[in-house]
KOLDOMAR-961779 format. One record per residue (C-alpha): chain; residue number from 0; residue in one letter; x, y, z. Coordinates in steps of 0.5 Angstrom, whole numbers. Example, Ala and Ser with C-alpha at 12.3 -4.5 7.8 and 13.67 -1.06 7.14 Angstrom:
# KOLDOMAR-961779
('A', 0, 'A', (25, -9, 16));
('A', 1, 'S', (27, -2, 14));
***
This chain:
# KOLDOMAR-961779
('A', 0, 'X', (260, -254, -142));
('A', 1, 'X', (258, -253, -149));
('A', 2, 'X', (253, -258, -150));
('A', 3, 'X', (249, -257, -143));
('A', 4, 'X', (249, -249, -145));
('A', 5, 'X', (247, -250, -152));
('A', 6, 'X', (241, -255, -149));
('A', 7, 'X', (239, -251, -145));
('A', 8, 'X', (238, -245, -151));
('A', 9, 'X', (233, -249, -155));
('A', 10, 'X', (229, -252, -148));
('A', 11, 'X', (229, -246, -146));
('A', 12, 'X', (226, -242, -152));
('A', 13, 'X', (221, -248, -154));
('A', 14, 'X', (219, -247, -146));
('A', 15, 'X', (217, -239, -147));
('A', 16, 'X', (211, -240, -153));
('A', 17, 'X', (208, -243, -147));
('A', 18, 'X', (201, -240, -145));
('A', 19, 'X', (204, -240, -137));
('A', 20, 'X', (210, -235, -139));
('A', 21, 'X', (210, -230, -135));
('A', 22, 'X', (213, -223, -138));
('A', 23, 'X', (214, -217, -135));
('A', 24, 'X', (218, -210, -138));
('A', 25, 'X', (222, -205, -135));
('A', 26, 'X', (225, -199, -138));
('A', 27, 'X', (231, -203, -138));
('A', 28, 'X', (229, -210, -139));
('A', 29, 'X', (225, -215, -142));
('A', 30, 'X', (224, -222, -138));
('A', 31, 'X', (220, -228, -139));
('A', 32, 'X', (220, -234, -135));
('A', 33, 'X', (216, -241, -134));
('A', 34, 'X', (217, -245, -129));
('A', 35, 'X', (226, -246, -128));
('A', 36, 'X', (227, -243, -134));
('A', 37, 'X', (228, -235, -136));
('A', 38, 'X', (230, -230, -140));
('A', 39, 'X', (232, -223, -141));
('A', 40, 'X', (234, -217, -146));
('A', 41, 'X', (237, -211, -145));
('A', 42, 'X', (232, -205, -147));
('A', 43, 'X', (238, -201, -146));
('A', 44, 'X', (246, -202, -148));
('A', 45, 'X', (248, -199, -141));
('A', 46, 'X', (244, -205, -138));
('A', 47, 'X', (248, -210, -142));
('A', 48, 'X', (252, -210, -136));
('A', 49, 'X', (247, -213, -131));
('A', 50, 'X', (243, -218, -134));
('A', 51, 'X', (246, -224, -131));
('A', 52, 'X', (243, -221, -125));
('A', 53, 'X', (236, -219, -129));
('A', 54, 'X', (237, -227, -131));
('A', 55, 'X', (236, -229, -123));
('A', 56, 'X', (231, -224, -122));
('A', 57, 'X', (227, -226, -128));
('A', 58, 'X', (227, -234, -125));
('A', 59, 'X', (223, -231, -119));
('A', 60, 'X', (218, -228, -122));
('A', 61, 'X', (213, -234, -123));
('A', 62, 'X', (214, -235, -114));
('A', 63, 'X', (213, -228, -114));
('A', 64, 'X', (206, -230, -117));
('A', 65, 'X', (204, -234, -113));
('A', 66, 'X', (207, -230, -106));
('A', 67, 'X', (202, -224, -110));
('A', 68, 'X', (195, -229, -111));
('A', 69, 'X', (196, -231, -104));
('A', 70, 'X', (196, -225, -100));
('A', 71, 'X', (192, -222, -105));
('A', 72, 'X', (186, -228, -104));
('A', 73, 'X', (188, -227, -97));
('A', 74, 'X', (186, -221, -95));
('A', 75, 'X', (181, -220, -101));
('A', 76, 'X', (184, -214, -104));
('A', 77, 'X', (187, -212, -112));
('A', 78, 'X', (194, -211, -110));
('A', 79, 'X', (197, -205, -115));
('A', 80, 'X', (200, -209, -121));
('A', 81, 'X', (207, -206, -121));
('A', 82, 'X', (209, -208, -114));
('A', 83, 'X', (213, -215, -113));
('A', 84, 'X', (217, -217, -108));
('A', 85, 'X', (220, -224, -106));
('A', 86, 'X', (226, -226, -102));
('A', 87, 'X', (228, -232, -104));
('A', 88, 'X', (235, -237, -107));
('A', 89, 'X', (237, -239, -113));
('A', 90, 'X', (241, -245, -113));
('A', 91, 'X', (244, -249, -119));
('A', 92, 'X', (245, -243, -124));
('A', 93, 'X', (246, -243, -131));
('A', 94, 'X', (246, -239, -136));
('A', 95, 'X', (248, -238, -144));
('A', 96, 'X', (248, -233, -149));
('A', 97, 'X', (242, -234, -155));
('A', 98, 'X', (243, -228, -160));
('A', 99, 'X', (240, -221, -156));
('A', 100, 'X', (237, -225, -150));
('A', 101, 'X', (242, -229, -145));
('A', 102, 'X', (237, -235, -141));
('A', 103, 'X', (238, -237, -135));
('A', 104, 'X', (235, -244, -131));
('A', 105, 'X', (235, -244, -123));
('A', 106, 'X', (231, -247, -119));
('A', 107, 'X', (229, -242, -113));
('A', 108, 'X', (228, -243, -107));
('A', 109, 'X', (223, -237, -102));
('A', 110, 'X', (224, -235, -96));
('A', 111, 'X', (219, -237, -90));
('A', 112, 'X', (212, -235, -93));
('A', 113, 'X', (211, -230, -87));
('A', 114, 'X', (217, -226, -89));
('A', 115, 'X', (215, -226, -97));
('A', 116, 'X', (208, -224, -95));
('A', 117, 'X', (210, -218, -90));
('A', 118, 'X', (215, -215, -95));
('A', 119, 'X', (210, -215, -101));
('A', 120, 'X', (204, -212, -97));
('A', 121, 'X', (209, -206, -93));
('A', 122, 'X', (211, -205, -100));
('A', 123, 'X', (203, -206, -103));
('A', 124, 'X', (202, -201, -97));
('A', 125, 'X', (206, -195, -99));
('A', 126, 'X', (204, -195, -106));
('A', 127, 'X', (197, -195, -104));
('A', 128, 'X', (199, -189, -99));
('A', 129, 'X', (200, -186, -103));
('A', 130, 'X', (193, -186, -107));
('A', 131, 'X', (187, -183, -107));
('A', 132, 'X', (183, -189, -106));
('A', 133, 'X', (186, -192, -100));
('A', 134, 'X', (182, -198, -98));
('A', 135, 'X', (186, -203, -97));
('A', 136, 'X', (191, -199, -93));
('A', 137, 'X', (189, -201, -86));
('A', 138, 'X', (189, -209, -89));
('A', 139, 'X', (197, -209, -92));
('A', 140, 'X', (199, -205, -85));
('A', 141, 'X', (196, -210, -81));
('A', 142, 'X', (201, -215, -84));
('A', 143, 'X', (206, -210, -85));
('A', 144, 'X', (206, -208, -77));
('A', 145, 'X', (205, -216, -75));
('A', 146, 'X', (212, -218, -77));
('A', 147, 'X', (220, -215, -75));
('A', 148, 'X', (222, -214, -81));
('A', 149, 'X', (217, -209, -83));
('A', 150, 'X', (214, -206, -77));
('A', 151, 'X', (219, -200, -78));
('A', 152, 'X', (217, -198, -85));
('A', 153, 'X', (210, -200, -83));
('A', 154, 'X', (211, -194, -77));
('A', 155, 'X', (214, -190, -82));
('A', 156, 'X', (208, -191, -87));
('A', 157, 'X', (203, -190, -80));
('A', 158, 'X', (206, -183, -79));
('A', 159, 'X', (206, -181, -86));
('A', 160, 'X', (200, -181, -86));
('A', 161, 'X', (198, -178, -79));
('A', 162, 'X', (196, -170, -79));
('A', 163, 'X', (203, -167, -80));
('A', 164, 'X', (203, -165, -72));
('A', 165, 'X', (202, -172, -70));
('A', 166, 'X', (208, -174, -74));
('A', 167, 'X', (214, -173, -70));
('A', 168, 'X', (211, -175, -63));
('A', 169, 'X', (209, -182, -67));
('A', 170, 'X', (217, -183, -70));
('A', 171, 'X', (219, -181, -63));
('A', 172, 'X', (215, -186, -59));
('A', 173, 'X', (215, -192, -65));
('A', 174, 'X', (220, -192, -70));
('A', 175, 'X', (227, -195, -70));
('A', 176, 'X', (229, -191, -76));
('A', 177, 'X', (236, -197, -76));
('A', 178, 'X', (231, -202, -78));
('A', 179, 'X', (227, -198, -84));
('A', 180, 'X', (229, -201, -92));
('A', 181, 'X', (225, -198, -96));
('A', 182, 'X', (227, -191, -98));
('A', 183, 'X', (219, -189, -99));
('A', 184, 'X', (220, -190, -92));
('A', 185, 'X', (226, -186, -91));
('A', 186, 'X', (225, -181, -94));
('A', 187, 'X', (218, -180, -90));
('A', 188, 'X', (221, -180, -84));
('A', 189, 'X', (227, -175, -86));
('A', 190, 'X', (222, -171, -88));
('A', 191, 'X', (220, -170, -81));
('A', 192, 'X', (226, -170, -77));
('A', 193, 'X', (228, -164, -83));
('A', 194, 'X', (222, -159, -80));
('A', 195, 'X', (225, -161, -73));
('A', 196, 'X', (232, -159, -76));
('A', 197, 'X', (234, -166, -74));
('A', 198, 'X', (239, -164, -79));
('A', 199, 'X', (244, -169, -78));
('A', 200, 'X', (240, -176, -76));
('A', 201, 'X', (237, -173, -84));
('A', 202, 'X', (244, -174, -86));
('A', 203, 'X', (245, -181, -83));
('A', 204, 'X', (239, -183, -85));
('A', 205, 'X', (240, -180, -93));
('A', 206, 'X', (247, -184, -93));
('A', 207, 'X', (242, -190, -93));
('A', 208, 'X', (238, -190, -99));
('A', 209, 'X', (240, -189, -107));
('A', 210, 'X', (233, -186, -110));
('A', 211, 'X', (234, -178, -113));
('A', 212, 'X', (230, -175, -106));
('A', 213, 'X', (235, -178, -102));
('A', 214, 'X', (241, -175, -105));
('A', 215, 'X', (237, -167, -105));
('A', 216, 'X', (235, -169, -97));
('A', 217, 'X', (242, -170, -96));
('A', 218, 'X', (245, -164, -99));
('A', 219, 'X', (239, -160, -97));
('A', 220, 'X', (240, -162, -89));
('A', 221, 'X', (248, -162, -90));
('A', 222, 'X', (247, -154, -93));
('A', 223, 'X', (243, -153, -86));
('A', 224, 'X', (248, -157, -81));
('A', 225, 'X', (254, -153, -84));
('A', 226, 'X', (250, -146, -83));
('A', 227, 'X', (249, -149, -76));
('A', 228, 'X', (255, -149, -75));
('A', 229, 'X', (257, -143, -77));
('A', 230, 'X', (252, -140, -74));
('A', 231, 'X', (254, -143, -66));
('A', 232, 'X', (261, -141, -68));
('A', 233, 'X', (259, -134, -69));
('A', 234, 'X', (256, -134, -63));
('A', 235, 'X', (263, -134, -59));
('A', 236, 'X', (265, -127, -62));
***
């Protein structure tokens, strides 16, 4: 175990001075990888704690690569830079520890290449959305719209950029809010049914999502739902 930890080191360090890394930083980690190999620090002593997951996310980044150049060659567009996506296995996982990185090798597997391309270009789609140049918004969607599992962040994107007297109507008809992923696309649609006082289809919905905008949605419409309440209750008396 010993022995295949610490080879797995100095193939690994030999392997990151290629031209063919690829790096990317966060405000939490560092990650580099080239082909089954990766590896990551921690920018921050509270990250520590997730790097074997920042490891395997890192080993996905030369397969995010190319999921990115095809759709980007696809629809001829420049896709933003700071968006990625894949779905993807990681079988045979190893890691050793190597001073402040941990390394890790794997080889990663993508899911089928529709769903890849669908995810990247409904996440692409929302931050283009929100842009002043929004050209190549109607590409993205179109890919977004032709797959099940994005049509309703895609539905919610749609709306979202919709006259603000559209909005609702178009939800109504179209969304399947049970379906939604994304908490851009959450939050948009919260957003909407708050104004239509749909307070506790706002609850629900905020319970769904972890991003700071949630958490002020959801007190926001459990403050109104309780005022609500009470306002039914007084009615009685």
């Amino acid at each position: 175990m010993l022995a295949s930890i610490l080879a797995l080191s100095l193939v690994a360090s030999a392997t990151f001075d290629s031209e063919q890394t690829i790096e990317q930083q966060t405000a939490f980690f560092k990650s580099q990888a080239n082909g089954q190999y990766a590896r990551v620090k921690a920018l921050k002593s509270s990250a520590k704690n997730a790097l074997e997951q920042a490891c395997r996310n890192a080993l996905t980044l030369p397969e995010r690569s190319i999921i990115k150049s095809t759709l980007a060659n696809k629809l001829n567009i420049t896709l933003p830079e700071s968006v990625s996506f894949i779905e993807a296995e990681v079988t045979g996982y190893k890691q050793g520890k190597q001073q402040e990185w941990l390394t890790c090798t794997g080889i990663v597997t993508p899911a089928a290449a529709d769903i890849n391309e669908a995810g990247l270009a409904i996440r692409a789609a929302w931050q283009v959305g929100k842009q002043q140049d929004k050209n190549n918004l109607r590409a993205l969607l179109k890919i977004a719209m032709a797959h099940p599992s994005t049509i309703s962040d895609a539905v919610a994107l749609v709306a979202d950029q919709s006259p603000q007297s559209e909005r609702l109507a178009y939800l109504d008809k179209y969304l399947v809010a049970d379906e939604l992923k994304l908490d851009d696309a959450k939050v948009s649609v919260a957003q909407v049914w708050f104004k239509d006082m749909r307070y506790q289809q706002v609850i629900s919905l905020m319970q769904q999502c972890e991003s700071i905008d949630c958490k002020r949605l959801g007190l926001a419409a459990e403050a109104e739902y309780e005022q609500q309440s009470a306002d039914d209750l007084s009615s009685y008396f």
